[in-house]
N, C-alpha and C positions, 0 to 999 in steps of 0.2 A: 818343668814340663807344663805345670798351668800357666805361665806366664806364655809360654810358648804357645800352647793352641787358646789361649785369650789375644792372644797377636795376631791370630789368624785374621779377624776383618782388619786390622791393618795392614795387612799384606794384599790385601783384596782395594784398598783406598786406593793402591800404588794404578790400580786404572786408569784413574783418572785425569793423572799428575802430566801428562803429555800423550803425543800421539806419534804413531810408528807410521810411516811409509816402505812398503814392501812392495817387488815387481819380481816377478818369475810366472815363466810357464807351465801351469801343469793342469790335468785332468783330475787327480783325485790325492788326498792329502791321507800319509800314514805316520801315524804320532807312535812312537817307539821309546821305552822306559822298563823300567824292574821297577817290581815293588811300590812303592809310595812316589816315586818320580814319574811312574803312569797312572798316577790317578787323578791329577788334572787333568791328561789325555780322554779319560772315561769320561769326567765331569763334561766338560766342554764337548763331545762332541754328542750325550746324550742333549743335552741341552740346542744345541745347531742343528744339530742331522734333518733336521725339516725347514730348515731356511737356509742353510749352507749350497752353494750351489754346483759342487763336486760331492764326491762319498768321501767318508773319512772313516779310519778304521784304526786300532789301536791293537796297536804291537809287543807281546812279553815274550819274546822267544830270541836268542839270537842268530840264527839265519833268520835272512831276510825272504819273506816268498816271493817265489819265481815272475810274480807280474809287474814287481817293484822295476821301475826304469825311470828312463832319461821324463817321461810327463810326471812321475809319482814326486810332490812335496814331501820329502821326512823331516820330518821336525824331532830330534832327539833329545831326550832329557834324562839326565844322572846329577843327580846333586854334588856327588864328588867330582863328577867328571871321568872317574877314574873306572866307574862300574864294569869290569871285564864281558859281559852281554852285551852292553851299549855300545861299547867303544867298537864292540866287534860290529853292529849294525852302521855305526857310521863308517867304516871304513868301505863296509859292502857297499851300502850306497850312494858313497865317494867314488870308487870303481865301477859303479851302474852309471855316472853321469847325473844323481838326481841332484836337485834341488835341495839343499838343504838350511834348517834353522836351528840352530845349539841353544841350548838350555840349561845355566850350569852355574854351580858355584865355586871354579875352576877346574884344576886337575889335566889331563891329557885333552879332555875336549874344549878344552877352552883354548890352547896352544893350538891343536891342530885344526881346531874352527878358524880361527884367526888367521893362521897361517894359510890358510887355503882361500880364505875371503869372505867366507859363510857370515851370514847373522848370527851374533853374540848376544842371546841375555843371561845378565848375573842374574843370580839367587843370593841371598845375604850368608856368609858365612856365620858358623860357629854356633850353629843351632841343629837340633832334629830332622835330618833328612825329610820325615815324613811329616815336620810341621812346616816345609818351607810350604807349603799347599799353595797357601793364599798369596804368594808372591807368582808362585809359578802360573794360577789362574787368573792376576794381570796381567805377565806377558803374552799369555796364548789369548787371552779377548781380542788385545791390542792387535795381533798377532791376524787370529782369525777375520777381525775386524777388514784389518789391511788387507786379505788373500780374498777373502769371498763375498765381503759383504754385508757383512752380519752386523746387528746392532747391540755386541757382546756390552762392550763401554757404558753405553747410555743405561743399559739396563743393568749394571751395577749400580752407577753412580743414583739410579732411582731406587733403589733396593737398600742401599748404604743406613740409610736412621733406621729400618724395621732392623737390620741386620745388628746394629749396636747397641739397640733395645736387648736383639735377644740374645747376645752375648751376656750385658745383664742378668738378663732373668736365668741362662743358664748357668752362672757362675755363683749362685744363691743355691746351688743344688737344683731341688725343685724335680721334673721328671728324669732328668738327669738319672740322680742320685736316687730314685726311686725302682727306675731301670735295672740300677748297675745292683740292687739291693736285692731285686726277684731272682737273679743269678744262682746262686749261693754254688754250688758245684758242677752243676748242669753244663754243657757245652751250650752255648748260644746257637742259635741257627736263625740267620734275617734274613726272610724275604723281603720281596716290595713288586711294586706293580712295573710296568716296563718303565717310564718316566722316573722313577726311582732307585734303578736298580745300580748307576755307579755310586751310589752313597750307598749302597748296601754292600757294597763291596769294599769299600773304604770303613763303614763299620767291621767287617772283618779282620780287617787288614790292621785295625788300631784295638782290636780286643785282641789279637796275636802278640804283638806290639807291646803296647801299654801292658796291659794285665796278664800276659805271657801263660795266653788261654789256647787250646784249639776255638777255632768258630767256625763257619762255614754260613755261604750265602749261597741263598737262588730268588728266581722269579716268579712273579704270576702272569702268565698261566701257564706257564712249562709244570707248574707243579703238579697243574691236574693231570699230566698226563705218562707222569713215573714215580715222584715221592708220595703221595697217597697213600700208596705199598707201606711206603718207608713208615710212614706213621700209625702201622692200623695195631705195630703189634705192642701189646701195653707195657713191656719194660724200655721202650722208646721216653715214655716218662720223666725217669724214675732220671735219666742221663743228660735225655738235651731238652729245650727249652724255648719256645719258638718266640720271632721278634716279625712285627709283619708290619712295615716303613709304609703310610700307608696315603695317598692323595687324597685328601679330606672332598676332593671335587667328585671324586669316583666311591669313596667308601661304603657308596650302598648298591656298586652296580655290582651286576649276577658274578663275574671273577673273583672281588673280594669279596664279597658276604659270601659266597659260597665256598672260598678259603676259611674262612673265622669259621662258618656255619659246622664245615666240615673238622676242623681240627677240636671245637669246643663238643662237639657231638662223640668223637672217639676218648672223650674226657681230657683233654689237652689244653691248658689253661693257655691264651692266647696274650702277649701282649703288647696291643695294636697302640702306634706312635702315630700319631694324626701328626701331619705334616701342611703346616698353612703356607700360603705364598699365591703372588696373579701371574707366578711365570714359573715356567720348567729350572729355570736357572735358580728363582730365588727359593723354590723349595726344595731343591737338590740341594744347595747350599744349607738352611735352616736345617735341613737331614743331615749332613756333612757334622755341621757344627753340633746338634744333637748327641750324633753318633762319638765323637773326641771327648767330649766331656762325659760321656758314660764309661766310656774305657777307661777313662783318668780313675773316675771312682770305684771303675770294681777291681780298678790294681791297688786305692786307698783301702777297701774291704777286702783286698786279698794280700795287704800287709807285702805287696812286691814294689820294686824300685820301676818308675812305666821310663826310665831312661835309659836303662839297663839292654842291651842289645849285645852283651859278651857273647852268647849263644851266636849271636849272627853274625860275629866277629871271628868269633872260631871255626865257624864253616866255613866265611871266605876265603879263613888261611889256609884252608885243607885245600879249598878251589886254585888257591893263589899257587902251593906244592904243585899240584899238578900240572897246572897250564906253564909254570915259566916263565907268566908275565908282570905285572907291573901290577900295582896297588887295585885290588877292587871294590 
């Protein structure tokens, strides 16, 4: 598993290595995935949503909604290929006439992508579904690059030596390991500000994961205006533990100081991850990468296996019983 998310800015180089040409019509792009196979979806379209020159929106459900058609881009991704959700949304919007781009490290959507004509990209087998990350967020730059316009590309390959640095410095421990240390039984809860908030959902999803913890994410400012509640009553404490992903650019405006302000005032020990970077991308990423290598360590302090996924394996099968169908 550390080799695996230490691969990650490797899999992020693969941007650079050539360039994609894509042609289709559409009005607004929906990126649709389970699990860790939509969380490049998250990444990339926090990061575009303001240069991008369509809406983009991301998909965990499988039905597809009712506005999805003939102009909608789906871009689908399952690392197996085979994810019984997925396969179910490709096929809807196979039948809707849309557009579509495969995302995959074979399985049923790699056969019926191909066969039908779609764009193909591999993901490398025989690794962590949820560490193919960095491969999957070269294809969709390259991807996004080709459909809208964006300057996903340049702005890795400019980001590339801070990002190698701090695979370094995060593989020495360091806040990492210090993070995963303030834990001890508590449930995690990561906020972040809206520019952060798919890495705080990807920290979730790898302290699930990895350390085979409940966690849960939200943002700011949605907090001020229901979890507030949630924290005033003081065996809140005693259980969970707050994480607040924080843009070092904004850390003193009235939303986060007055997040910090108000959780350290109800006695709530806060602990705030300054996130540097000059783009929305390279600090979502830096956050991204933060977030893997803390779950690594609180599954090495919580003496669990972070490869271990039988739990997820045996709900599929129950999923698998009842549907009738084919590998998920």
């Amino acid at each position: 598993m550390a080799k695996e998310i230490y691969d990650f800015v490797s899999g992020l180089e693969r941007a650079v290595s050539d360039d994609v040409a894509l042609e289709a019509e559409f009005t607004r792009i929906l990126f649709c995935g389970m699990g860790g196979s939509a969380d490049s979806g998250e990444i990339i379209r926090s990061c575009v949503m303001g240069k991008a020159n369509v809406p983009i929106s991301v998909w965990r459900f499988p039905e597809l909604p009712s506005w999805v058609g003939r102009e909608t881009m789906v871009i689908i991704s399952s690392y197996s290929g085979n994810t019984l959700e997925t396969v179910s949304m490709y096929r809807q919007a196979k039948n809707r006439g849309c557009p579509i781009i495969v995302i995959t490290a074979g399985g049923d959507l790699e056969t019926q992508g191909m066969s039908d004509g779609f764009p193909v990209f591999r993901l490398d087998s025989g690794i962590q579904p949820r560490n193919a990350l960095g491969i999957s967020l070269s294809h969709l730059a390259k991807i996004m690059d080709s459909l809208c316009g964006t300057s996903c590309v340049k702005d890795i390959a400019r980001i590339l030596p801070s990002l190698r640095a701090y695979r370094e410095e995060l593989a020495e421990g360091g806040e990492a390991l210090r993070l995963a240390q303030a834990v001890g039984n508590r449930v995690p809860v990561v906020y972040a500000t809206t520019g952060l908030r798919a890495a705080s959902i990807r920290w979730k999803n790898q302290i699930n994961e990895n350390a085979k913890m409940m966690a849960f994410a939200g943002s700011i400012p949605e907090f001020n205006h229901n979890e507030t509640n949630g924290w005033l009553l003081g065996r809140i404490r005693a259980v969970c533990i707050p994480f607040f992903l924080c843009e070092s650019s904004i850390e003193e405006s009235a939303a986060a100081g007055g997040f910090i302000d108000f959780l350290r005032d109800s006695g709530q020990d806060v602990n705030v991850v300054r996130v540097e970077g000059e783009t929305p991308l390279e600090r979502t990423i830096r956050a991204v990468m933060a977030g893997d290598n803390m779950s690594l360590h609180l599954a090495q302090c919580r003496k669990v296996d972070p490869m271990d996924i039988s739990f997820i394996n045996m709900f599929k099968q129950r999923m698998l019983a009842k549907s009738g169908r084919g590998d998920i």
